[in-house]
PDB file of N, CA, C and O in Angstrom:
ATOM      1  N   UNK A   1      40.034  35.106 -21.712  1.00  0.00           N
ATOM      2  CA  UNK A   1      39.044  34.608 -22.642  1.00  0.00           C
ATOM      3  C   UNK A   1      37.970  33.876 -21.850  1.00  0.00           C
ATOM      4  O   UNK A   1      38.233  33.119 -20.916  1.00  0.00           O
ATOM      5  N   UNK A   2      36.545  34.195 -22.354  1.00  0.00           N
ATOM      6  CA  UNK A   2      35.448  33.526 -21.160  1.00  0.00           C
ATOM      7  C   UNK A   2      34.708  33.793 -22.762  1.00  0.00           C
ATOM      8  O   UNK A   2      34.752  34.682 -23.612  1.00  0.00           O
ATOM      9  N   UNK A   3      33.698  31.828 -22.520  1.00  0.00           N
ATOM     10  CA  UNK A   3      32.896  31.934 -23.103  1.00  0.00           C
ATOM     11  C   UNK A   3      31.489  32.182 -22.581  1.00  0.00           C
ATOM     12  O   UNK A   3      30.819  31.357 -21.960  1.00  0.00           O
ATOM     13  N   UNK A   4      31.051  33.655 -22.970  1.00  0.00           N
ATOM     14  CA  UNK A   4      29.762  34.345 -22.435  1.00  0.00           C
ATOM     15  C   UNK A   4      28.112  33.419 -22.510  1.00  0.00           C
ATOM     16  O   UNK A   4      27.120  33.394 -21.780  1.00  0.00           O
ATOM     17  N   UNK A   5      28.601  32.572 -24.122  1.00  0.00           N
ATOM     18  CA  UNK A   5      27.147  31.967 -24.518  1.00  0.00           C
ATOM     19  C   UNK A   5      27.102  31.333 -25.866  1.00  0.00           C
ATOM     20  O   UNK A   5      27.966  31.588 -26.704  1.00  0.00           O
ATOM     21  N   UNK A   6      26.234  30.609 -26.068  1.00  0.00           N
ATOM     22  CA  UNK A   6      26.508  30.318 -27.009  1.00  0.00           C
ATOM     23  C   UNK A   6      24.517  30.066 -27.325  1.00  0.00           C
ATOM     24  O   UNK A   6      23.697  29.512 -26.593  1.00  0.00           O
ATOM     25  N   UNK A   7      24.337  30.681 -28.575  1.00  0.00           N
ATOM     26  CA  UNK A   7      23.054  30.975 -29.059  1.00  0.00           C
ATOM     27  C   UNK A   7      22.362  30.455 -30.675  1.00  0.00           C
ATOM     28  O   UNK A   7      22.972  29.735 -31.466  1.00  0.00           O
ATOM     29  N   UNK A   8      21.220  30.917 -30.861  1.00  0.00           N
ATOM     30  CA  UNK A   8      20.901  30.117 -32.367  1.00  0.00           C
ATOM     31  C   UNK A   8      21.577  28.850 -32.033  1.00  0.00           C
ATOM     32  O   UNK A   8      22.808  28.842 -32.041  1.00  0.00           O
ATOM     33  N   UNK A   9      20.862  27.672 -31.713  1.00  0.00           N
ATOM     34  CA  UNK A   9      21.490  26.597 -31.646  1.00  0.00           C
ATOM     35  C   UNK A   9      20.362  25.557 -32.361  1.00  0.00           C
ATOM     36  O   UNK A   9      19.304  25.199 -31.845  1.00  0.00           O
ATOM     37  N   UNK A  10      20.829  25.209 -33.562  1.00  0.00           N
ATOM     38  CA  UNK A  10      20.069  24.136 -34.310  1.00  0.00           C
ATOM     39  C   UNK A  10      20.539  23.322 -34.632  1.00  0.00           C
ATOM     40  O   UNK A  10      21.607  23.304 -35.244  1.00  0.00           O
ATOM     41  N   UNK A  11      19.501  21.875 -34.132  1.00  0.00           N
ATOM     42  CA  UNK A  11      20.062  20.620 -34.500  1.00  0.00           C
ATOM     43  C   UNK A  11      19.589  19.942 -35.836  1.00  0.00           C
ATOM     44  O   UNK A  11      18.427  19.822 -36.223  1.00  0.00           O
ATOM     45  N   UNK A  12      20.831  19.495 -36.504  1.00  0.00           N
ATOM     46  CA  UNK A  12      20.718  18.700 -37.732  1.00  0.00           C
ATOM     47  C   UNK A  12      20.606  17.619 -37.562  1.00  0.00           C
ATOM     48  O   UNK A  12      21.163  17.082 -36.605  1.00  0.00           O
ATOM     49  N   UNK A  13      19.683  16.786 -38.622  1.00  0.00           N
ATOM     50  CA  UNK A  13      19.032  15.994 -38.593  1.00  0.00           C
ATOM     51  C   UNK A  13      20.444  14.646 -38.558  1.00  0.00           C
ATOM     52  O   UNK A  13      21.583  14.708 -39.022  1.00  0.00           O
ATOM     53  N   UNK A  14      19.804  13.630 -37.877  1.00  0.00           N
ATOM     54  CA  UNK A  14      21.163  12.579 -37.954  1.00  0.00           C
ATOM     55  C   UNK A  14      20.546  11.036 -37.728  1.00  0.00           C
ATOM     56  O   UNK A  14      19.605  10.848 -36.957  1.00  0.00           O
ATOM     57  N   UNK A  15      21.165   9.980 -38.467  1.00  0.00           N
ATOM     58  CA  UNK A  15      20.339   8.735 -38.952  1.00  0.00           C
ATOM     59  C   UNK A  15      20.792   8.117 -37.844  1.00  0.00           C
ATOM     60  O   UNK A  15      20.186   7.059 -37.675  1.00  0.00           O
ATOM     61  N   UNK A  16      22.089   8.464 -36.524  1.00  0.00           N
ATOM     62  CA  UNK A  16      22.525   7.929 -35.416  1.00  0.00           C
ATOM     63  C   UNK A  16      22.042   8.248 -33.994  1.00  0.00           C
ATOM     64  O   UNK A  16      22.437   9.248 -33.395  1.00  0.00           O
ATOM     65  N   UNK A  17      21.163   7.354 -33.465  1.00  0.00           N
ATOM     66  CA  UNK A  17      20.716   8.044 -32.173  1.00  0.00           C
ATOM     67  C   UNK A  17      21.465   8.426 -31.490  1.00  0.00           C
ATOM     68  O   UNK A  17      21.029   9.247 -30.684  1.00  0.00           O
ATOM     69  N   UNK A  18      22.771   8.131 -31.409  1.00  0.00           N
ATOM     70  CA  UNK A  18      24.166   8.346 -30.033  1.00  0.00           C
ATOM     71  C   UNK A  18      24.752   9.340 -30.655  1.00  0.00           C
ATOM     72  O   UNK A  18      25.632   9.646 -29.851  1.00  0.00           O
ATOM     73  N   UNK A  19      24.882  10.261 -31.820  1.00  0.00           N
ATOM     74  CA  UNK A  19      25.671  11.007 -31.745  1.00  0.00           C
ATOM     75  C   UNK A  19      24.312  12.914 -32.722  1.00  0.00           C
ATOM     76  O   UNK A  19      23.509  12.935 -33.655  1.00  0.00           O
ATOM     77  N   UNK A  20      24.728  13.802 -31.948  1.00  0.00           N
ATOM     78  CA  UNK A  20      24.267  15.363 -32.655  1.00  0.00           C
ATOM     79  C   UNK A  20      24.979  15.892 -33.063  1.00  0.00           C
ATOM     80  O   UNK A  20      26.094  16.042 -32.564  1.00  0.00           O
ATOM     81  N   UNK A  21      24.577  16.391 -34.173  1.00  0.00           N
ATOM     82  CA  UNK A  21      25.576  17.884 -34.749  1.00  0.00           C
ATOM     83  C   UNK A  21      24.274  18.714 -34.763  1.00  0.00           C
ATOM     84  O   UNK A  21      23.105  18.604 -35.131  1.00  0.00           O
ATOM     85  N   UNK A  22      25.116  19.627 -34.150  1.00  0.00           N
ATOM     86  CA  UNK A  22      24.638  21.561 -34.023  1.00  0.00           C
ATOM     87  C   UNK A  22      24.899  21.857 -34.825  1.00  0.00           C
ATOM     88  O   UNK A  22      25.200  21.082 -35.733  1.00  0.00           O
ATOM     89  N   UNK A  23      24.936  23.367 -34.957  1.00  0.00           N
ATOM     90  CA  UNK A  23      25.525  24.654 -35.390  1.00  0.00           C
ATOM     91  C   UNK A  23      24.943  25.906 -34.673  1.00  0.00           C
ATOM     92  O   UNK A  23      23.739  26.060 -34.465  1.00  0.00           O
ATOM     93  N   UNK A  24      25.732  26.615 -34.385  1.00  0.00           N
ATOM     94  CA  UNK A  24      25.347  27.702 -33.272  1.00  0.00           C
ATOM     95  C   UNK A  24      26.362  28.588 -33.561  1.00  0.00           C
ATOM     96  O   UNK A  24      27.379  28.284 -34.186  1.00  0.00           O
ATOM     97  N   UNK A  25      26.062  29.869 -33.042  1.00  0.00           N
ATOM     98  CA  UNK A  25      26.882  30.953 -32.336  1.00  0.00           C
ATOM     99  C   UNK A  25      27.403  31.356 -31.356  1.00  0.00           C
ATOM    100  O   UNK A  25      26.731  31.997 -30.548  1.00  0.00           O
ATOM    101  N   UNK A  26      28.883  31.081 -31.112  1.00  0.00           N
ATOM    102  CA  UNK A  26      29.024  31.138 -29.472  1.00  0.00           C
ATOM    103  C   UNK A  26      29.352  32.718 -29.221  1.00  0.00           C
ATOM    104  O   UNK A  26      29.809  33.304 -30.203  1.00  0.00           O
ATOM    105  N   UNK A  27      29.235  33.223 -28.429  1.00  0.00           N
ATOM    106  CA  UNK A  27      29.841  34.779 -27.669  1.00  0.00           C
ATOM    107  C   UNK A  27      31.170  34.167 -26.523  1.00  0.00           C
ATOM    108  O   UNK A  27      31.188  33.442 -25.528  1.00  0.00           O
ATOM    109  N   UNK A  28      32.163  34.910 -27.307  1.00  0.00           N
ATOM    110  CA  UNK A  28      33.535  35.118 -26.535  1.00  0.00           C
ATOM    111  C   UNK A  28      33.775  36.103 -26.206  1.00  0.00           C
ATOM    112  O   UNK A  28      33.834  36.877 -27.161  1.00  0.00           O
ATOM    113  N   UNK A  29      34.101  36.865 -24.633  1.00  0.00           N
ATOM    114  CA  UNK A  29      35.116  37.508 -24.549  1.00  0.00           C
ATOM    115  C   UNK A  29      36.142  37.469 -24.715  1.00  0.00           C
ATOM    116  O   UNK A  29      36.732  36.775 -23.887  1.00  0.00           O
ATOM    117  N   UNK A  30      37.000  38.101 -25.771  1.00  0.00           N
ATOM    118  CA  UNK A  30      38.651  38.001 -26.000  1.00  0.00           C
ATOM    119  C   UNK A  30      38.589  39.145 -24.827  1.00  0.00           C
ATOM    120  O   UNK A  30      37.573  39.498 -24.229  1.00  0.00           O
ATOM    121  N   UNK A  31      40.091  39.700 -24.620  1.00  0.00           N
ATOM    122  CA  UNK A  31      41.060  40.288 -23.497  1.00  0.00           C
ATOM    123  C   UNK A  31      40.551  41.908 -23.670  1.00  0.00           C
ATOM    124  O   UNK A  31      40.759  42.747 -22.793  1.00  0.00           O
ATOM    125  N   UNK A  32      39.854  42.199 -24.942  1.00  0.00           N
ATOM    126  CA  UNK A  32      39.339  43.370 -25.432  1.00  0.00           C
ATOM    127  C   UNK A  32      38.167  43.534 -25.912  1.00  0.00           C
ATOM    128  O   UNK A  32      37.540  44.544 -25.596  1.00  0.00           O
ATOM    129  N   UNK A  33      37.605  42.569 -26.791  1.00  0.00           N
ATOM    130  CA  UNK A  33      36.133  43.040 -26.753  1.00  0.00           C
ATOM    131  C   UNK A  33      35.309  41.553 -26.898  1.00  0.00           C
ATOM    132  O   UNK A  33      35.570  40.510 -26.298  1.00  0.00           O
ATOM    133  N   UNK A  34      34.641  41.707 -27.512  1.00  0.00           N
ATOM    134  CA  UNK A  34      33.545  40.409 -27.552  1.00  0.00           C
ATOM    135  C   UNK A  34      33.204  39.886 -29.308  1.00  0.00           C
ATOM    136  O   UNK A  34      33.127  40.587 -30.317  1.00  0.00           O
ATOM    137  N   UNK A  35      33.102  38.884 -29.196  1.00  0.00           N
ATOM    138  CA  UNK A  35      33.274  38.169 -30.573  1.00  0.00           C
ATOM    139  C   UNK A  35      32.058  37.158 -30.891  1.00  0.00           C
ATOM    140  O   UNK A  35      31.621  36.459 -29.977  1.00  0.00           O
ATOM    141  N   UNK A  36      31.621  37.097 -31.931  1.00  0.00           N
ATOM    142  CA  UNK A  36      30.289  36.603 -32.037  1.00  0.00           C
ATOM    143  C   UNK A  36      31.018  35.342 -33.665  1.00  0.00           C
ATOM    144  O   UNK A  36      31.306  35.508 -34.850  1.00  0.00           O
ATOM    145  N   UNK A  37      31.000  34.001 -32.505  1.00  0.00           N
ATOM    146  CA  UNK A  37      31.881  32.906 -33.608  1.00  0.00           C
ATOM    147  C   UNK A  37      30.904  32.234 -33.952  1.00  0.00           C
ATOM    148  O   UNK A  37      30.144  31.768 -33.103  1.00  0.00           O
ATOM    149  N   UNK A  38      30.679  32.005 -35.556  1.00  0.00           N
ATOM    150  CA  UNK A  38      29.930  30.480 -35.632  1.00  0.00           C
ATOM    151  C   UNK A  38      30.579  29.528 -35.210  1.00  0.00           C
ATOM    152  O   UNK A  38      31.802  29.623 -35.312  1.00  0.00           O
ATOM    153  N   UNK A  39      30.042  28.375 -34.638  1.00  0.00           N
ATOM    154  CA  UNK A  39      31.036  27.382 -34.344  1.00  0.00           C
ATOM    155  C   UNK A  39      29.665  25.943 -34.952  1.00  0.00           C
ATOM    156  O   UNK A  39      28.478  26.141 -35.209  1.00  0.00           O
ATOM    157  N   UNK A  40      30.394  24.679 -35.008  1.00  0.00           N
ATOM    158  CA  UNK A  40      29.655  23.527 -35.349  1.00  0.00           C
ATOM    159  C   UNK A  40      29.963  22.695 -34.437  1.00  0.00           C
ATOM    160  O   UNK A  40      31.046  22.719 -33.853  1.00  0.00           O
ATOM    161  N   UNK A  41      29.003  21.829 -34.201  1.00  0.00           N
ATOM    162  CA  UNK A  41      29.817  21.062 -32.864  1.00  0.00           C
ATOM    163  C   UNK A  41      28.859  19.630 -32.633  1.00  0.00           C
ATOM    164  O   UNK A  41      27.657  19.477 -32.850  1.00  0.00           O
ATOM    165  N   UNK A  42      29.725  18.802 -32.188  1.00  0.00           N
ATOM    166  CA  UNK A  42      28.764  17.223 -32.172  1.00  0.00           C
ATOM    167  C   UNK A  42      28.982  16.737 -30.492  1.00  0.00           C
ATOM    168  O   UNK A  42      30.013  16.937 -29.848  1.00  0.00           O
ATOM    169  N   UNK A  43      28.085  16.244 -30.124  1.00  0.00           N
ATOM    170  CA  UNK A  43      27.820  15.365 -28.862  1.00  0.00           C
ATOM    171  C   UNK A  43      27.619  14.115 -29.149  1.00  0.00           C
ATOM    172  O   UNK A  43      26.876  13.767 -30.067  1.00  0.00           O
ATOM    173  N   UNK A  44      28.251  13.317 -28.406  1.00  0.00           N
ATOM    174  CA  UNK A  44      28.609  12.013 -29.200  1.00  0.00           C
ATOM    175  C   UNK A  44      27.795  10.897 -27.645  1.00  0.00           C
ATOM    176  O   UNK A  44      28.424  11.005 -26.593  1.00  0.00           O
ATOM    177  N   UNK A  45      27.304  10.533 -27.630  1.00  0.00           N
ATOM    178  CA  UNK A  45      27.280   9.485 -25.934  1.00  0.00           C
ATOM    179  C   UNK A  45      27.885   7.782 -26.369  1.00  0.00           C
ATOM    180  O   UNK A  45      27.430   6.934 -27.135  1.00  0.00           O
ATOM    181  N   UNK A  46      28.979   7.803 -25.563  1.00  0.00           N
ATOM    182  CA  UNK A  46      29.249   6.317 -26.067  1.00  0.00           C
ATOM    183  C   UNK A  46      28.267   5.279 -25.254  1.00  0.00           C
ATOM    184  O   UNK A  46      27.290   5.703 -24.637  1.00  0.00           O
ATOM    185  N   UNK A  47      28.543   4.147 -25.295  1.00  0.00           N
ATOM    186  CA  UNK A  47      27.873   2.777 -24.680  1.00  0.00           C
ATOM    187  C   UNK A  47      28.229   3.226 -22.866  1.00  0.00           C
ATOM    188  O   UNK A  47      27.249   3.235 -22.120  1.00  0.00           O
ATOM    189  N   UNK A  48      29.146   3.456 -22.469  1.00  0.00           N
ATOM    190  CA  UNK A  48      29.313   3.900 -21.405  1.00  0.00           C
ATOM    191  C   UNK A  48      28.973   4.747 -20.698  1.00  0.00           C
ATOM    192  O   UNK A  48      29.136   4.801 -19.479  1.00  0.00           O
ATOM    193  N   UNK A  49      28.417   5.570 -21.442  1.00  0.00           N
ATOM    194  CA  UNK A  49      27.257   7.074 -20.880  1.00  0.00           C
ATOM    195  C   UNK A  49      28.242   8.174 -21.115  1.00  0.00           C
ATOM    196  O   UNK A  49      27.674   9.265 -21.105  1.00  0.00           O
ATOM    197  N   UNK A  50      29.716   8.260 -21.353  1.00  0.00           N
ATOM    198  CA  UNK A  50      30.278   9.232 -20.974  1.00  0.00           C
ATOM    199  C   UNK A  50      30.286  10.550 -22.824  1.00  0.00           C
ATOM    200  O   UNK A  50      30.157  10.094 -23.961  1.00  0.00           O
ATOM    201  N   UNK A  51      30.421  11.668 -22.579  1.00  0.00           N
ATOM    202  CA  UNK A  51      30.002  12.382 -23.846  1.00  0.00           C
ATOM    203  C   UNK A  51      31.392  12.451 -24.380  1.00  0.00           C
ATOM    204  O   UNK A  51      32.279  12.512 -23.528  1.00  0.00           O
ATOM    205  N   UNK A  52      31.715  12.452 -25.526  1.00  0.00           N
ATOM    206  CA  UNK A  52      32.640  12.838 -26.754  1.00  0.00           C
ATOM    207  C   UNK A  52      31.817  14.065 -27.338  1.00  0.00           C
ATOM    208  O   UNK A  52      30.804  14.120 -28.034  1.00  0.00           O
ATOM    209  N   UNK A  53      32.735  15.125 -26.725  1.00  0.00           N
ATOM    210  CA  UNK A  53      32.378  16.986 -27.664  1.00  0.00           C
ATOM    211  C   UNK A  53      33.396  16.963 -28.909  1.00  0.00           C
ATOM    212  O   UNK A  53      34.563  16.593 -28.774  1.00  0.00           O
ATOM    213  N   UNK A  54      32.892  17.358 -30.044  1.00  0.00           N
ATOM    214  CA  UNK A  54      34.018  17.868 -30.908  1.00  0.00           C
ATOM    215  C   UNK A  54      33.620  19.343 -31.330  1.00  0.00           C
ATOM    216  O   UNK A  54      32.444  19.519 -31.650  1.00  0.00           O
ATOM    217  N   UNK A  55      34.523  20.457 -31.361  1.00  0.00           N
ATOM    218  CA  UNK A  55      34.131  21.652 -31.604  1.00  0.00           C
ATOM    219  C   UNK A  55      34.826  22.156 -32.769  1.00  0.00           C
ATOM    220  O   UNK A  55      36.027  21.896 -32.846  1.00  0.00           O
ATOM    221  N   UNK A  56      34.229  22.897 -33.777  1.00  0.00           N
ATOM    222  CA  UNK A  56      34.576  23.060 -35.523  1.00  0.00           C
ATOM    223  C   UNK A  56      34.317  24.387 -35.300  1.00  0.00           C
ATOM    224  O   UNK A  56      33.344  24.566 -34.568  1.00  0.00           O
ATOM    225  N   UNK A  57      35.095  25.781 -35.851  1.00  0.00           N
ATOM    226  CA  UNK A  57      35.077  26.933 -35.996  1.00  0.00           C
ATOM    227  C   UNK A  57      36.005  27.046 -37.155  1.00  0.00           C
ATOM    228  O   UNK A  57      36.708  26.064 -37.392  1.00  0.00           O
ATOM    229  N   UNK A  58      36.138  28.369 -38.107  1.00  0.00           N
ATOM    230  CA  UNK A  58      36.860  28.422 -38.469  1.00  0.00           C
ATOM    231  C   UNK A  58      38.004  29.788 -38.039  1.00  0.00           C
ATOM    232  O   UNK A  58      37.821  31.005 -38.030  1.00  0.00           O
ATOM    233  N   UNK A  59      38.930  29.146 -37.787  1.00  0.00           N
ATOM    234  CA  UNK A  59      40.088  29.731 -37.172  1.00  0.00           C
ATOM    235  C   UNK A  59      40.654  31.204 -37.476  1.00  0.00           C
ATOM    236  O   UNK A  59      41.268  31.890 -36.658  1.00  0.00           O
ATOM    237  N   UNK A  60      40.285  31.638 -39.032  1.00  0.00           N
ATOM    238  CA  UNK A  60      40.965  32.580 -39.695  1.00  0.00           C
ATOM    239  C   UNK A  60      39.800  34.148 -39.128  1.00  0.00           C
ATOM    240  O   UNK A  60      39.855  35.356 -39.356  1.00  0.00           O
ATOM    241  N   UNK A  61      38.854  33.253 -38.325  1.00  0.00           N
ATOM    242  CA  UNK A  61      37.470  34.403 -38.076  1.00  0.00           C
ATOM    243  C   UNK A  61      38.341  35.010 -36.583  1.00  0.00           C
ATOM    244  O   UNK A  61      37.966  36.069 -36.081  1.00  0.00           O
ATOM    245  N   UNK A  62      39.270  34.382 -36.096  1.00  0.00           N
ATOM    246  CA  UNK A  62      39.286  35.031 -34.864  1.00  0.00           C
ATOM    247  C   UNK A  62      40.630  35.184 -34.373  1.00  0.00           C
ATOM    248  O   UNK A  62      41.269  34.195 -34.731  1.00  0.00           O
ATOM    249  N   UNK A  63      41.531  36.189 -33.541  1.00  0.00           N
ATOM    250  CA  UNK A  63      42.737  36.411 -33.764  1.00  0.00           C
ATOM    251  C   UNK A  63      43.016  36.077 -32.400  1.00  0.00           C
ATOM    252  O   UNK A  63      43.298  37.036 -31.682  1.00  0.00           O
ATOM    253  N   UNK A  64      43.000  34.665 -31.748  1.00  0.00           N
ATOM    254  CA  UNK A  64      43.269  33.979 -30.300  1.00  0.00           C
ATOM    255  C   UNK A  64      43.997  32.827 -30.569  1.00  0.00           C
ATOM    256  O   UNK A  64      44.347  32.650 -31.735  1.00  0.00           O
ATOM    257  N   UNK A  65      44.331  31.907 -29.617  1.00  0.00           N
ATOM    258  CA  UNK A  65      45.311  30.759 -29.668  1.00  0.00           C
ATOM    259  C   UNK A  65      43.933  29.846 -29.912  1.00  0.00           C
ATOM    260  O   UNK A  65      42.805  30.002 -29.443  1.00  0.00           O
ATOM    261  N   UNK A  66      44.355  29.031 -30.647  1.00  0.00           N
ATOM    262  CA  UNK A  66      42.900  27.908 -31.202  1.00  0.00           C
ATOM    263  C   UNK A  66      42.352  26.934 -29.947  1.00  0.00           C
ATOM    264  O   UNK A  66      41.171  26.678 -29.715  1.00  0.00           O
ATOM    265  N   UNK A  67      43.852  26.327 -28.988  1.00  0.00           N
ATOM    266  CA  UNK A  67      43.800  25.573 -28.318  1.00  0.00           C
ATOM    267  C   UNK A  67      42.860  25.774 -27.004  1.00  0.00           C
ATOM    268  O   UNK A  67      42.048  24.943 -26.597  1.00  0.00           O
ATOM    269  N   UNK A  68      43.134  27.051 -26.418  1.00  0.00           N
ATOM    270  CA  UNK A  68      42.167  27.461 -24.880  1.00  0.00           C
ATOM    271  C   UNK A  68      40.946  27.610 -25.396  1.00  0.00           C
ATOM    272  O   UNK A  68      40.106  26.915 -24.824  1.00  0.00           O
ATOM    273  N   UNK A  69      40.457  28.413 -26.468  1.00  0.00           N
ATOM    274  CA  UNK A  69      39.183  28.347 -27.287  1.00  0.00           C
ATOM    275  C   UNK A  69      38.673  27.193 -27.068  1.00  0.00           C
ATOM    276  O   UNK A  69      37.746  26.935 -26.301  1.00  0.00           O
ATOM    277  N   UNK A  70      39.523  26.164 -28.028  1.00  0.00           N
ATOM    278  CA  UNK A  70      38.529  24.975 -28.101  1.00  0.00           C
ATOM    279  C   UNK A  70      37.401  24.536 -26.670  1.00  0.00           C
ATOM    280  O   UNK A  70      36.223  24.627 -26.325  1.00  0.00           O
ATOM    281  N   UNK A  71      38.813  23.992 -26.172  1.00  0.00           N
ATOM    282  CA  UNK A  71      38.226  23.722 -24.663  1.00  0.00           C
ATOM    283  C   UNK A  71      37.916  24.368 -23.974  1.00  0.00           C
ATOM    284  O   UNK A  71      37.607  23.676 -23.004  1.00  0.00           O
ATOM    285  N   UNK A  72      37.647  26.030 -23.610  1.00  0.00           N
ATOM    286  CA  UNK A  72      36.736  26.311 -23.098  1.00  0.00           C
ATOM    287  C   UNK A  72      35.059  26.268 -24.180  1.00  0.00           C
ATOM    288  O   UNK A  72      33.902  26.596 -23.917  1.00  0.00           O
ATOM    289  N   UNK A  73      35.563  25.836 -25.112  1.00  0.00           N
ATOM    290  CA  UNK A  73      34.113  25.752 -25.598  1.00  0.00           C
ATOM    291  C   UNK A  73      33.427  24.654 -25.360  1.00  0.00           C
ATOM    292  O   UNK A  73      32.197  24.712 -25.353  1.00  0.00           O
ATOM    293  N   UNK A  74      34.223  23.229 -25.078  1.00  0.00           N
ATOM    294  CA  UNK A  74      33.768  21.821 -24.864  1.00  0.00           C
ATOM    295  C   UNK A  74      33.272  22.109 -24.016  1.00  0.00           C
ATOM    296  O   UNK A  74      32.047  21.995 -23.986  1.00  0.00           O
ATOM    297  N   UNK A  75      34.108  22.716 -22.717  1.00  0.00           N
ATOM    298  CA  UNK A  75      33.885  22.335 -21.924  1.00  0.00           C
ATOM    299  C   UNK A  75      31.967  22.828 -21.097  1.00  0.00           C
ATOM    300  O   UNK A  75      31.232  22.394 -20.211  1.00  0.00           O
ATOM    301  N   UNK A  76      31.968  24.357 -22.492  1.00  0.00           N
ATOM    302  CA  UNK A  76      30.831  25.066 -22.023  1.00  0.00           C
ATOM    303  C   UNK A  76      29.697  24.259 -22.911  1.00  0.00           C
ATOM    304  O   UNK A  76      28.492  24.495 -22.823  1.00  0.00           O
ATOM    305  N   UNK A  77      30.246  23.326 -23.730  1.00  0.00           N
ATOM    306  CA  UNK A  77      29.018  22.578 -24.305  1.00  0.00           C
ATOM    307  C   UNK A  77      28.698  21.322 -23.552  1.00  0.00           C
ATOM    308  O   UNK A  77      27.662  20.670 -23.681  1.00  0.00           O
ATOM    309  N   UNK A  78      29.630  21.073 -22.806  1.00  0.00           N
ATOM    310  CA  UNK A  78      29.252  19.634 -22.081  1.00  0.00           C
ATOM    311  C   UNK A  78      28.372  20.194 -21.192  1.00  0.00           C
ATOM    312  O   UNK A  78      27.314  19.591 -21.018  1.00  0.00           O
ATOM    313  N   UNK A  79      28.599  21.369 -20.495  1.00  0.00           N
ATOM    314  CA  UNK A  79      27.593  21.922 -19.341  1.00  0.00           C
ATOM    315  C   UNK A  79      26.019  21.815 -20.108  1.00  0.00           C
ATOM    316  O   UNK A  79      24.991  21.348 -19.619  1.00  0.00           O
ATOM    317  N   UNK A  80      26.205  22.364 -21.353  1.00  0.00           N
ATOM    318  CA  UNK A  80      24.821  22.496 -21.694  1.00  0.00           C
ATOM    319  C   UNK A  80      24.114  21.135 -21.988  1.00  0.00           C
ATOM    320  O   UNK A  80      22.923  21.023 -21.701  1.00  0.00           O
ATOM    321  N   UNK A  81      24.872  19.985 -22.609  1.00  0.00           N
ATOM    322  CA  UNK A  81      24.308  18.863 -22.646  1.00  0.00           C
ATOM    323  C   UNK A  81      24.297  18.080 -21.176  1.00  0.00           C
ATOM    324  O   UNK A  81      23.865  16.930 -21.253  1.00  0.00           O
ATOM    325  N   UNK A  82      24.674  18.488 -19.946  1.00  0.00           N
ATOM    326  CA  UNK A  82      24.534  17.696 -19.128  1.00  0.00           C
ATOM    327  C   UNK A  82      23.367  18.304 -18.461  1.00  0.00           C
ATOM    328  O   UNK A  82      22.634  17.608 -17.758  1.00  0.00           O
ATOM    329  N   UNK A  83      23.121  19.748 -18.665  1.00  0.00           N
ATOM    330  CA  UNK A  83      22.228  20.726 -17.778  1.00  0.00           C
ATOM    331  C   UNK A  83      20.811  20.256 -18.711  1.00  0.00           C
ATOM    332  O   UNK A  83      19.788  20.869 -18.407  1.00  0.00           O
ATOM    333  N   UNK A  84      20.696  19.273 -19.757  1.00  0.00           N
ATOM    334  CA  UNK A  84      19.610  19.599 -20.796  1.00  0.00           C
ATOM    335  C   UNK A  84      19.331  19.933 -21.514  1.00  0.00           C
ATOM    336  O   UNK A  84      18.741  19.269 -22.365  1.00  0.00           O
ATOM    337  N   UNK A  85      19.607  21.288 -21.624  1.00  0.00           N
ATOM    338  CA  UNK A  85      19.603  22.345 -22.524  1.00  0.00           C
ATOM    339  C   UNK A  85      19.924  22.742 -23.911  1.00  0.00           C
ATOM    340  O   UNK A  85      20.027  23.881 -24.368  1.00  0.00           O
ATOM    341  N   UNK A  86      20.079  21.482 -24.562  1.00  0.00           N
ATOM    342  CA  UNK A  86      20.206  21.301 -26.006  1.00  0.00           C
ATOM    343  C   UNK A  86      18.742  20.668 -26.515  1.00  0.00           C
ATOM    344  O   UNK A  86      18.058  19.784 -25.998  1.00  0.00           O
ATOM    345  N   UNK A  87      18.548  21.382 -27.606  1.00  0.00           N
ATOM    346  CA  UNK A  87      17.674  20.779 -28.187  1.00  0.00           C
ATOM    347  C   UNK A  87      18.125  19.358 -28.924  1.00  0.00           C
ATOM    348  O   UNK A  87      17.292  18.688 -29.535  1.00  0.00           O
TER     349      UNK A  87
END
């Protein structure tokens, strides 16, 4: 499982400067073909600088273990909030 990308990425409006919610489309390779997930997802920055990812999909869209998903998805969203690249 490799997450290829994740695209359409729009940010909702939020009354908290320290924390975003998205919503986007990520691209997964599963073991056989490729999967196109909505997913929802928040970036959180505490007082300490360090990020809190939470990642929201719904589970019944995709036939993988929930757990490696998740975190390879954090982990491909922290890249994008550390690289900039979030609106």
């Amino acid at each position: 499982m490799k997450v290829l990308g994740i695209n359409s990425i729009f940010k909702e409006d939020s009354s908290l400067y320290y924390m975003n919610h998205y919503t986007a489309n990520a691209v997964i390779e599963l073991i056989t073909q490729k999967v196109d997930l909505p997913v929802n997802f928040s970036v959180e920055i505490t007082p300490l600088g360090t990020r809190n990812i939470d990642v929201n999909f719904n589970k019944d869209d995709i036939n993988y273990p929930v757990m490696p998903l998740t975190k390879a998805l954090k982990t491909f969203v922290d890249e994008l909030s550390k690289n900039g690249e979030l609106p």
